[in-house]
C-alpha positions in Angstrom: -4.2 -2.3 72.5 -6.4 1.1 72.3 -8.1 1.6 69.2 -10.3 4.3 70.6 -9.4 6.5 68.0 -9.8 4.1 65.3 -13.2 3.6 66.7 -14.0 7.5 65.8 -12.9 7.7 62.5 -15.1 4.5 61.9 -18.1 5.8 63.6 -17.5 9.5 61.3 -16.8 7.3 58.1 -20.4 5.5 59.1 -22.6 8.0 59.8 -21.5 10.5 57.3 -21.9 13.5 59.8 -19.9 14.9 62.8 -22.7 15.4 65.3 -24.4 12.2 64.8 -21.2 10.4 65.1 -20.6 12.6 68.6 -23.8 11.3 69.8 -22.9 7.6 69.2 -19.4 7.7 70.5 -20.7 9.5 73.9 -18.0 12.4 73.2 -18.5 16.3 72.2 -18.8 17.4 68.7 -16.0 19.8 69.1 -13.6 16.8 70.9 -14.4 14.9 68.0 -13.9 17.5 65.1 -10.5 18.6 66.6 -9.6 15.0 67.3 -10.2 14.5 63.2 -8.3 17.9 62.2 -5.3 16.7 64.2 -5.1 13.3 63.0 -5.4 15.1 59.2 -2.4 17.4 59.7 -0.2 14.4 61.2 -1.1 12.1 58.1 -1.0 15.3 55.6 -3.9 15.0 53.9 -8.1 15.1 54.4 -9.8 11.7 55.3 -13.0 13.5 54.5 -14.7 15.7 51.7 -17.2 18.2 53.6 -20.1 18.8 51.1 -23.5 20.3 52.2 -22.9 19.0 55.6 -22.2 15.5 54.8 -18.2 13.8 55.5 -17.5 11.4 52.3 -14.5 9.2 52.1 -11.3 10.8 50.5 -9.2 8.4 48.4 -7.1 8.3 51.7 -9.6 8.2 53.7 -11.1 4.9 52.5 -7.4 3.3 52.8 -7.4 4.1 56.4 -10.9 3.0 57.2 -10.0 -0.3 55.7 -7.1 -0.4 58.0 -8.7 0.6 60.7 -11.3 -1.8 60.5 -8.8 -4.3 60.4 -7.0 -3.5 63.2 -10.1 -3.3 65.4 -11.1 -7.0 64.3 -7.7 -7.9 65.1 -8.4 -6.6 68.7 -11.6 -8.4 68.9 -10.1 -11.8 67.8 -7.4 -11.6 69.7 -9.1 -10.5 73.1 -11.6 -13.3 72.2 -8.7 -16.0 71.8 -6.7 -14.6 75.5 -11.1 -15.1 76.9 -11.4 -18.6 75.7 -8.0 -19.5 77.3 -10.3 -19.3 81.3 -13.7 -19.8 79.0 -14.0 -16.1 79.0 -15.4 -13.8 76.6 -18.4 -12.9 74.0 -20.5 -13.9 71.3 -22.7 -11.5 69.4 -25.6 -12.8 67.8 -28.2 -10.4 65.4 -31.6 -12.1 64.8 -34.5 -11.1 62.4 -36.8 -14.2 62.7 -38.8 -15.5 66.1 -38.0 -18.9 64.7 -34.0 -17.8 65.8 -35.2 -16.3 68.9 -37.3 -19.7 70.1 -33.8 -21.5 69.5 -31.7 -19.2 71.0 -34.2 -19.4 73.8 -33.8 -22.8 74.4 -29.7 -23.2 73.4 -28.6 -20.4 75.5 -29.5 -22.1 79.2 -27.7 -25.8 77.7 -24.2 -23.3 76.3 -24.1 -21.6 79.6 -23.9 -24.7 81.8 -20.7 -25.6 80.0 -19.2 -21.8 79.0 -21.2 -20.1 82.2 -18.4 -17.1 82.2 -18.8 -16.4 78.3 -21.7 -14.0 77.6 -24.2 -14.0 74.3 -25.0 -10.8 73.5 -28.6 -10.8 71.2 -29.6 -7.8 69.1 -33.1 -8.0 67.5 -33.0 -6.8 63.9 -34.3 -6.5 60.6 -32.4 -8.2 57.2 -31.4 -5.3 55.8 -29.6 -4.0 59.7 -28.4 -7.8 59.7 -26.7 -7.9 56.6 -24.7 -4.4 56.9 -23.9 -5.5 60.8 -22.4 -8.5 59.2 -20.6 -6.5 56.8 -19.6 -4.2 59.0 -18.1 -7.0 61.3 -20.2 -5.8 64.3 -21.7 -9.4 65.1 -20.2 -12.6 64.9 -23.1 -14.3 63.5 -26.7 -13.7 62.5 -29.9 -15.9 62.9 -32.3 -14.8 60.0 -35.0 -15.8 57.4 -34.3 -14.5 54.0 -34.9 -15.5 49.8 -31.2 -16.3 49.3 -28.1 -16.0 50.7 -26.2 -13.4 48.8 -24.3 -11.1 49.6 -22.9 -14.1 51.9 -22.9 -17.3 49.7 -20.3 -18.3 51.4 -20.6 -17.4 54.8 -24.3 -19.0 54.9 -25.2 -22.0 56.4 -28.6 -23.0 55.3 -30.6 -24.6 58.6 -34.0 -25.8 56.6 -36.5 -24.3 53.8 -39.3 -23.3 55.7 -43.3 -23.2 54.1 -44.4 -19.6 53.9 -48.5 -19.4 54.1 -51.1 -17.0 52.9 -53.2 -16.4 56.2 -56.7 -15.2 56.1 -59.4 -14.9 59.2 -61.2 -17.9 59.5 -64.8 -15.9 59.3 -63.3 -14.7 55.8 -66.4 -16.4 52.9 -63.5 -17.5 51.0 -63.1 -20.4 53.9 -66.5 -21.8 53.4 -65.8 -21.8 49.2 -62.5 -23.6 50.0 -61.8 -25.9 52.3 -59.1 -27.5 51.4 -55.3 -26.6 52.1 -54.1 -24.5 49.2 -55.3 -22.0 47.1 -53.2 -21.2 43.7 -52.1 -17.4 42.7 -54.4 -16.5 40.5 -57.4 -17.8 43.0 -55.7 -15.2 45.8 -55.7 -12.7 42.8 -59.0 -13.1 42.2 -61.0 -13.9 45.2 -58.6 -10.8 47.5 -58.5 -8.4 45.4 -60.2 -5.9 47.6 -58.9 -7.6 50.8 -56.7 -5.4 52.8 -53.0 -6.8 52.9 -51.5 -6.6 56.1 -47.2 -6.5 54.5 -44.3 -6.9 55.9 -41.9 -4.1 55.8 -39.3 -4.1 52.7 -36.3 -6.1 53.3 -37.8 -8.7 55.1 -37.9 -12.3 53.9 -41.7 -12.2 53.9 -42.3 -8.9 51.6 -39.6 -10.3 49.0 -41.6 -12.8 48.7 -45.3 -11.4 48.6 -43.7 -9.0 46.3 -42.4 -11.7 43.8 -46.1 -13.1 43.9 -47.7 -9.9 42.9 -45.2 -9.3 40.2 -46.0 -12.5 38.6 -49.7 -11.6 38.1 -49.3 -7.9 37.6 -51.4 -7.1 41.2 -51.0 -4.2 43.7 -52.5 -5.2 46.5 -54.4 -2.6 48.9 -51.7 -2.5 51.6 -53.3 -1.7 54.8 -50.3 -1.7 57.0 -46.5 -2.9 57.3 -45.2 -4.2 60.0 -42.8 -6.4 60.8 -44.6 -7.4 64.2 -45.2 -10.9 63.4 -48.0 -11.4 66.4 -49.3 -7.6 65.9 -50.0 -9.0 62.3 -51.1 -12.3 63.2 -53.7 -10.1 65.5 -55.0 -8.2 63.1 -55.7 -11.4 60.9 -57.5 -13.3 63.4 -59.7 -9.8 64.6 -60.6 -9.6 60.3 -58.9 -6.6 59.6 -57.1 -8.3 56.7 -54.2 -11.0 55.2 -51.0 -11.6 55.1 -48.3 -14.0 54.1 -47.1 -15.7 57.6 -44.6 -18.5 57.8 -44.8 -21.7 58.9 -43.2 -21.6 62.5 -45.0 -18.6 63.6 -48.5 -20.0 62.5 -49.9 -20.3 65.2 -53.8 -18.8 66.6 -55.2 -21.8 63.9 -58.7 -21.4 65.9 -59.3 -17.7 64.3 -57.2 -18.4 61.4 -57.0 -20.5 58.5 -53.6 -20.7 56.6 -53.6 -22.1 52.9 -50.5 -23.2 51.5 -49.6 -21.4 47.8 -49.5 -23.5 44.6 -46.7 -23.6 43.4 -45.6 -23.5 47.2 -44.4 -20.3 48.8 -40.7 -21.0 50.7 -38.1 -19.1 52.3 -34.6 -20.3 54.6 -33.8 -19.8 57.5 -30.0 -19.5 57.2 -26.8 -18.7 59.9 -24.8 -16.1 58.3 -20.9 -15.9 59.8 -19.2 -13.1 59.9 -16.1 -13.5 57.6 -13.3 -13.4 60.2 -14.9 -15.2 62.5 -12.5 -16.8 64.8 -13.9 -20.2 66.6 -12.8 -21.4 69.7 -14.3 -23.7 72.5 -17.0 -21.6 73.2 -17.7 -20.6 69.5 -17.3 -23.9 68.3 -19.8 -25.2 70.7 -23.0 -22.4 70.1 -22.5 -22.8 66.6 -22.8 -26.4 66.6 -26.1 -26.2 68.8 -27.6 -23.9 66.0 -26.4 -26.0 63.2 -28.0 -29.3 64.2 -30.7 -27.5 66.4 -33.1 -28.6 62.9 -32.0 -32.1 63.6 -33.8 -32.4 66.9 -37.0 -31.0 65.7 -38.1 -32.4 62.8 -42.1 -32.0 63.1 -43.5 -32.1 59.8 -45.5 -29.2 59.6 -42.7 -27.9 62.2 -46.0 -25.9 63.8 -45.3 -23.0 66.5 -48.1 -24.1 69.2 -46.3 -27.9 68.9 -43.1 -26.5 69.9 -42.0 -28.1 73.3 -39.1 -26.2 74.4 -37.3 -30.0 75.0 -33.2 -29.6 72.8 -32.0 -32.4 74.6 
């Protein structure tokens, strides 16, 4: 079953432009644009509106990208079903947290000694690349932290609601004028105002939520940076350069930083999302099981990065 072709309309339909799509598919701009000319005189009509250099869907355009799309996930199952028949095949997994890389880290080795032949492709990402992957029925499953499962109520699988602190270098005054183990919003309000904030990038899990705390109290933070380089921003804590909002299972370097929890407490999930034609076999039914109960093995209360032992079994 070739669907090739289908595969170039797809890629044009995504990226909006000819050359761009040329450069993704590996084939010549001109190949591409007189493959797309042809295929419009056969069906007798455009599949595109050209408008100051940008291809929009056509009313018949969008019908045959829906098809298409289909027809390629029909492909995919159904050379993933013929795989699983001699434990054959592939699962695609997108990840946005470290929390889903440590478990994939540790479930991988314990899958392949059952399903050695089937390989599990990992693509680091952000939520926002995540959720249109998912949509766009380009992975079979995603690993991620996020405020809520929408767009994908029902396609999430909620692993465990995970603490999110406010982290601030342990040489920071504020340390000495509290030491307890939580601060409330209006005490970060007032006693960081001019501290820099060290934010995660829009999209993320983390910045929806340091966003919703700074809408409740009407404060812009000075934003120093954005990253979502967890240990880059972790770094920049411990050297004093600023604070951040770091969650629980990457809170680790506790000698050069102190981490108060929020009141009323700060929490985000960490979720599996499913693509929605996700067909489970053998293989499939196995990974996804490891990731579902992986919570159920470690239950450390604070779940703490540095007392992570690597030990599923």
């Amino acid at each position: 079953m070739d669907v090739k072709y289908l595969k170039y309309i797809l890629a044009i339909a995504e990226r909006k432009n000819m050359t761009k799509a040329a450069d993704e598919l590996f084939v010549s701009q001109s190949s591409l644009s007189q493959y797309l000319s042809r295929l419009e005189q056969e069906i007798g009509t455009p599949l595109f509106f050209r408008t100051k250099g940008e291809l929009t869907l056509t009313p018949a355009g969008e019908l045959y990208v829906e098809a298409a799309r289909k027809v390629v996930r029909i492909q995919h199952d159904l050379y993933q079903n013929i795989a699983s028949l001699d434990r054959r095949g592939k699962i695609s997994v997108g990840v946005t947290s470290n929390f889903g890389l440590r478990m994939l880290a540790e479930i991988v080795p314990l899958f392949k000694q059952t399903y050695p032949k089937v390989a599990i492709e990992i693509s680091e990402v952000g939520l926002p690349a995540l959720k249109k992957m998912l949509s766009d029925e380009m992975i079979d499953l995603g690993i991620a932290s996020a405020v809520n499962t929408a767009p994908f109520d029902d396609q999430a699988h909620i692993l465990r609601r995970e603490e999110v602190f406010f982290a601030i270098p342990k040489t920071h005054p504020y340390t000495f004028k509290n030491t307890g183990d939580s601060l409330t919003i209006d005490e970060l309000v007032t006693n960081f105002r001019t501290d820099n904030f060290l934010l995660s990038k829009r999209g993320s899990s983390l910045r929806g939520l340091s966003d919703q705390v700074f809408d409740s109290c009407d404060f812009t933070p000075s934003a120093f940076c954005e990253t979502n380089n967890i240990t880059a921003t972790r770094n920049m804590v411990a050297s004093g350069v600023g604070v951040a909002f770091i969650a629980e299972s990457c809170s680790v370097n506790r000698d050069c930083i102190r981490y108060y929890s929020l009141s009323p407490a700060l929490y985000r999930l960490n979720v599996i999302f499913t693509r929605k034609n996700w067909v489970q076999n053998g293989p499939e039914i196995t990974f996804f099981s490891y990731l579902t109960h992986y919570f159920e093995k470690h239950t450390e209360t604070p779940y703490l990065a540095e007392n992570y032992t690597g030990n599923f079994h």
